[in-house]
C-alpha positions in Angstrom: 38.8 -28.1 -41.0 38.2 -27.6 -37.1 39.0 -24.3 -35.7 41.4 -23.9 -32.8 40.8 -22.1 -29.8 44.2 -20.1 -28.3 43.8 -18.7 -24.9 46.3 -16.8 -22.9 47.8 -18.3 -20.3 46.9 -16.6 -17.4 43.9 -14.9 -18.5 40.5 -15.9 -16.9 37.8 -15.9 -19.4 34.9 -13.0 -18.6 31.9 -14.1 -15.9 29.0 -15.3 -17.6 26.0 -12.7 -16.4 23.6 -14.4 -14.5 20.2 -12.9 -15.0 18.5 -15.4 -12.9 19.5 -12.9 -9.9 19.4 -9.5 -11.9 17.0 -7.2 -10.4 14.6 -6.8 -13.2 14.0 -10.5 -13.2 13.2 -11.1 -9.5 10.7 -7.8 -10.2 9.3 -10.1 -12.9 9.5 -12.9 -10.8 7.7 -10.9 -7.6 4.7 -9.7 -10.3 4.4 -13.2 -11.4 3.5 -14.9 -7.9 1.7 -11.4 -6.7 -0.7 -11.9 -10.1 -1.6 -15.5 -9.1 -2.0 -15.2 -5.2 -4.4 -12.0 -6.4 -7.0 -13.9 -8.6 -6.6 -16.7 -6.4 -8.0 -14.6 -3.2 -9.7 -11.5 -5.4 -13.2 -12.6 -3.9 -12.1 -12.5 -0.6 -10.7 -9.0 -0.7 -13.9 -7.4 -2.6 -15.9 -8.9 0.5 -13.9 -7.5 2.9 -14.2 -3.8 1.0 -17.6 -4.4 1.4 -17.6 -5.1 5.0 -15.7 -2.4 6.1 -17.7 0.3 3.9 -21.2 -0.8 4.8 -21.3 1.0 8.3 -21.0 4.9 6.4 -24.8 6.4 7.0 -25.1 6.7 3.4 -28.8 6.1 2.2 -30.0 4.9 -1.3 -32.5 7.0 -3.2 -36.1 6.0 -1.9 -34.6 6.9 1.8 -34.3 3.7 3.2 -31.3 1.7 4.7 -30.3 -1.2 2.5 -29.8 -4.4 4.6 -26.0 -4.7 5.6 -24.4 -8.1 4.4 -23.4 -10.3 7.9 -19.8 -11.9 7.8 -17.7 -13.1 5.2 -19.8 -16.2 4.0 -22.6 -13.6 4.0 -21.0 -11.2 1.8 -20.0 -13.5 -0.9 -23.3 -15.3 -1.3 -25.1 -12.1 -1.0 -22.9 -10.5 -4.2 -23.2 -13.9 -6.2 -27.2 -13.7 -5.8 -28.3 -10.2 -6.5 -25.2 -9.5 -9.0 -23.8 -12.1 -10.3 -20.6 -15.0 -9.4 -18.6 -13.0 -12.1 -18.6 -10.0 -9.7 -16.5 -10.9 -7.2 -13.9 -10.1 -9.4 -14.9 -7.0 -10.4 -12.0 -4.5 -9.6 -9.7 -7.1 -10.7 -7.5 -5.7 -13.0 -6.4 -1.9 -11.5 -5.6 -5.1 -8.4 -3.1 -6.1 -11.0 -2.1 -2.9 -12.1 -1.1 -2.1 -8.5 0.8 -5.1 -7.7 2.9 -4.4 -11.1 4.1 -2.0 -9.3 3.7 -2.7 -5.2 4.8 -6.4 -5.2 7.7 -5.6 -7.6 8.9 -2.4 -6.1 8.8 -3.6 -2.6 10.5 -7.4 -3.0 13.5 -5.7 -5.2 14.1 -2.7 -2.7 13.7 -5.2 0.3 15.9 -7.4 -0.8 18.4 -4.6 -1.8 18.4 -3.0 1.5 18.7 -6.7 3.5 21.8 -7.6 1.4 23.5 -4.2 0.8 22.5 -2.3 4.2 21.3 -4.9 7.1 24.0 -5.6 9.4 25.0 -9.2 9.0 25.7 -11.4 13.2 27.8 -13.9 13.0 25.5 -16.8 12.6 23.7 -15.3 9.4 20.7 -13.2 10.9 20.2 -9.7 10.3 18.8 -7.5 13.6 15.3 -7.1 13.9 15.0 -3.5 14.3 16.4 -3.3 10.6 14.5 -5.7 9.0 11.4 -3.8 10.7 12.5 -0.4 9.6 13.5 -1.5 6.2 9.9 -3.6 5.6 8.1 -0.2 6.8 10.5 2.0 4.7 9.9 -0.4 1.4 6.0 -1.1 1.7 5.5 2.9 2.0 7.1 3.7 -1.0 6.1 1.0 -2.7 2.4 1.7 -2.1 2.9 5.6 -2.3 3.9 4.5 -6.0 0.8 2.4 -7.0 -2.0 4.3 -4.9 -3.3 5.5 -8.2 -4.3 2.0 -9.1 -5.3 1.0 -5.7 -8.1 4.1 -5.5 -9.3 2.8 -8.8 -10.0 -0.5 -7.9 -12.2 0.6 -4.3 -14.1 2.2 -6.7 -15.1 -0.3 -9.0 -15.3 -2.8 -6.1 -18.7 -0.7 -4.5 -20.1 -0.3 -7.8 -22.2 -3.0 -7.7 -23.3 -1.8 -4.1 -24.1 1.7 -5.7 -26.6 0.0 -7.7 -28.3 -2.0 -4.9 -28.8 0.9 -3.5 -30.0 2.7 -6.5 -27.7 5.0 -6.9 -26.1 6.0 -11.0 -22.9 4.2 -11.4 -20.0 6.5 -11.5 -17.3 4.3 -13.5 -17.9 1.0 -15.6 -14.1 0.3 -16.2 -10.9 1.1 -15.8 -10.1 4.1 -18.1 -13.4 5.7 -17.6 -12.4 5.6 -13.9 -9.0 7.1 -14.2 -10.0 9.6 -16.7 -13.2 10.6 -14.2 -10.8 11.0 -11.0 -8.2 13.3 -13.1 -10.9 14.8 -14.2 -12.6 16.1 -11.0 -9.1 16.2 -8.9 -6.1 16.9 -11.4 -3.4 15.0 -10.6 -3.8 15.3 -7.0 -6.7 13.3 -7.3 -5.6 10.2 -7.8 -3.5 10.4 -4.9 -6.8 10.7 -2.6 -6.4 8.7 0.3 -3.0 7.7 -0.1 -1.3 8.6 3.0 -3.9 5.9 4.9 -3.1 3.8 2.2 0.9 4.6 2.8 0.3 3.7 6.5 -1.5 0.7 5.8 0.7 -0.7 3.2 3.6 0.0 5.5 2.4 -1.8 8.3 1.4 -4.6 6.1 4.4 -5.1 4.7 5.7 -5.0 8.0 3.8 -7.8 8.9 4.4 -10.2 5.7 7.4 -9.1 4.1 9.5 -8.9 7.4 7.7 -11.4 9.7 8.1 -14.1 6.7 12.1 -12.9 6.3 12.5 -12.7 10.0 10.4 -16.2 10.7 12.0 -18.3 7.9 15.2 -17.6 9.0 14.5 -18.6 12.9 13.1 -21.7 11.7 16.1 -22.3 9.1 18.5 -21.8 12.2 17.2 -24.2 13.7 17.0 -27.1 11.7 14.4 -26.7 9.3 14.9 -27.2 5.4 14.6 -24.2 3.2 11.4 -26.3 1.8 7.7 -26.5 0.7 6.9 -27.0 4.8 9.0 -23.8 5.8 7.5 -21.7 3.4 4.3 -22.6 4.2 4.8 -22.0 8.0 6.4 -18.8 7.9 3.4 -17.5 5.5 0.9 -18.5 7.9 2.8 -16.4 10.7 3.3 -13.8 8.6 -0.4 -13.2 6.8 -1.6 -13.0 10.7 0.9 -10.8 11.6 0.0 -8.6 8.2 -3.5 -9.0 9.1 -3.1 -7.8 12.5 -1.6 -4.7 12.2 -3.1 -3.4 8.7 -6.9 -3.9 9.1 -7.6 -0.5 11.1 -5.7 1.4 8.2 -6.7 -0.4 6.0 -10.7 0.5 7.0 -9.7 3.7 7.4 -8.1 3.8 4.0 -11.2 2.3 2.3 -13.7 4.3 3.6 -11.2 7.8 2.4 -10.7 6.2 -0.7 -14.7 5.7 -1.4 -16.0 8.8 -0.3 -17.7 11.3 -2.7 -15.8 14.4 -3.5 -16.3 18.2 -4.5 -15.1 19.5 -7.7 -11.6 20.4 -6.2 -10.8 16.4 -5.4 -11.9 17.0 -1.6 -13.5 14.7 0.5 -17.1 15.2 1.4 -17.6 13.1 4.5 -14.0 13.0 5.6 -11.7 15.8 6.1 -8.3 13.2 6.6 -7.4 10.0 7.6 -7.3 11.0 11.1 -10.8 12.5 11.0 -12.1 9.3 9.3 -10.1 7.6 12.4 -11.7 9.6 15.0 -15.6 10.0 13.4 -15.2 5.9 13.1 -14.5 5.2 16.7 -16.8 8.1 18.1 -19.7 7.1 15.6 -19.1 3.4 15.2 -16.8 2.2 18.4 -13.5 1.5 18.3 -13.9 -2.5 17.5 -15.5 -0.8 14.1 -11.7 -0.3 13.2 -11.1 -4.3 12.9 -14.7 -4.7 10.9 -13.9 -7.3 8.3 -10.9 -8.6 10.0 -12.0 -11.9 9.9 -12.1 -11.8 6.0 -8.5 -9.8 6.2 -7.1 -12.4 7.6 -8.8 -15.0 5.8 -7.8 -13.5 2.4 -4.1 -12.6 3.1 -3.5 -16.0 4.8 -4.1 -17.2 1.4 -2.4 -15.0 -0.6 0.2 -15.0 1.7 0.9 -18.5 1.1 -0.1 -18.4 -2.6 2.3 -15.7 -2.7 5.4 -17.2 -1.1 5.0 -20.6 -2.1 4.2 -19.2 -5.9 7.5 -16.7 -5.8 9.9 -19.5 -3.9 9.1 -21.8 -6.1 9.5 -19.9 -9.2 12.7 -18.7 -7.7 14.3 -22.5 -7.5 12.8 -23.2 -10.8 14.5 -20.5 -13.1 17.9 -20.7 -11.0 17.0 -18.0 -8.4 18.7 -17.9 -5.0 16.1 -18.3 -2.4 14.9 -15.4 -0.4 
């Protein structure tokens, strides 16, 4: 016999919850196309570690300068030859560890801040001076979170070099690296570097989080379709924009992060990121501070666009509002 259904009058039935805009799943979402654009562009960012590190005075054990790689192209070919095509991913996964936790942390808060705190002009747009703040405010934090990860994987990205030049590896994976830097610096230690890491990450984000908000909207005012084409453009601004402003931190950053340490966790070549700064430019000029920019670009253009494409996409295919 059927069952019947009585409803009172009156009485609106309860909203059905809508996780397809819930914070944890646009964090799971944000992972998801950070993941892909990373193994997509890994290669790229291990040459451009190596790039920016190979100017230190360092010597390998017989006393003799190894041969620096030249360029990009250079790089890559000279890692695949004398250690293997497998290795331009090594340093891989502490890459993914930290974008579990950057990528997620910064697209939720973003987006929490634009719609909850951004003033909102009449025809839709948001000022710029918040939507720069708030993508310098979010990036930091974000970074200042996952900084652990991100000295882990520097690491294990110049261990091959190491052994080029002759020198003992110091880590072989992941836990042996995170168990070595506690070790030696306590907790404090695997926060080494992270303030250049902070200011790099800020001004990155600065650069593609808010120049991609900031750019797809000025295009979507004026005409455009909130499409494959828009996303695409506003990536490409926005990884040269990223590019731009993070590759002198982000030397500076590499070359604090790689740098041997005492048994207190301190840094043997650099006393801060503003020493490393100053002992770069003096010692090196101050173009040394855009060394690998070229392969910066190269690789976040890319993962830009492997990024936003990936995340818009997956957006509009689980019932996601766009960004």
């Amino acid at each position: 016999m059927p069952t019947m259904v009585v409803t009172q009058r009156g009485v609106l039935p309860p909203a059905k919850y809508n996780y397809a805009d819930s914070a944890w799943f646009k964090y799971i979402l944000s992972c998801t196309a950070a993941t892909t654009a990373e193994l997509v562009t890994y290669p790229l960012d291990l040459a451009k570690t190596r790039l920016q590190i190979q100017g230190e005075t360092e010597l390998n054990s017989k006393g003799s300068r190894m041969l620096p790689y030249r360029g990009l192209v250079g790089t890559a070919v000279g890692i695949v030859r004398e250690e293997g095509f497998l290795k331009l991913w090594q340093g891989m996964t502490p890459a993914v560890y930290r974008h579990l936790v950057y990528s997620g942390t910064r697209m939720v808060l973003y987006e929490k801040l634009r719609d909850n705190l951004f003033s909102v002009r009449e025809d839709g747009s948001h000022p710029v001076w918040q939507s720069i703040m708030g993508g310098i405010v979010v990036g930091g934090a974000a970074q200042l979170l996952a900084s652990p990860a991100d000295l882990i994987k520097v690491q294990l990205q110049m261990e091959g070099r190491r052994r080029l030049e002759g020198k003992p590896p110091r880590v072989t994976n992941v836990s042996e690296a995170f168990v070595k830097i506690y070790t030696s610096g306590g907790v404090r230690g695997l926060w080494k570097g992270c303030m250049p890491n902070v200011y790099r990450s800020a001004l990155v984000n600065l650069g593609d989080l808010t120049t991609y908000d900031s750019v797809k909207r000025f295009f979507i005012k004026r005409g455009f379709t909130d499409d494959y084409w828009t996303h695409a453009l506003s990536s490409a601004c926005s990884g040269l924009i990223g590019a731009s402003l993070g590759t002198p931190a982000d030397v500076v950053k590499s070359r604090v992060m790689n740098q041997p340490t005492d048994h207190r966790g301190r840094g043997l070549l650099y006393k801060s990121s503003m020493d490393c700064l100053l002992k770069t430019v003096h010692n090196e000029g101050f173009w040394a501070l855009y060394k690998g920019f070229l392969p910066c670009w190269m690789r976040m253009g890319p993962w830009s666009l492997t990024f936003w494409l990936t995340y818009e996409q997956i957006r509009s295919k689980c019932g996601t509002s766009a960004f």
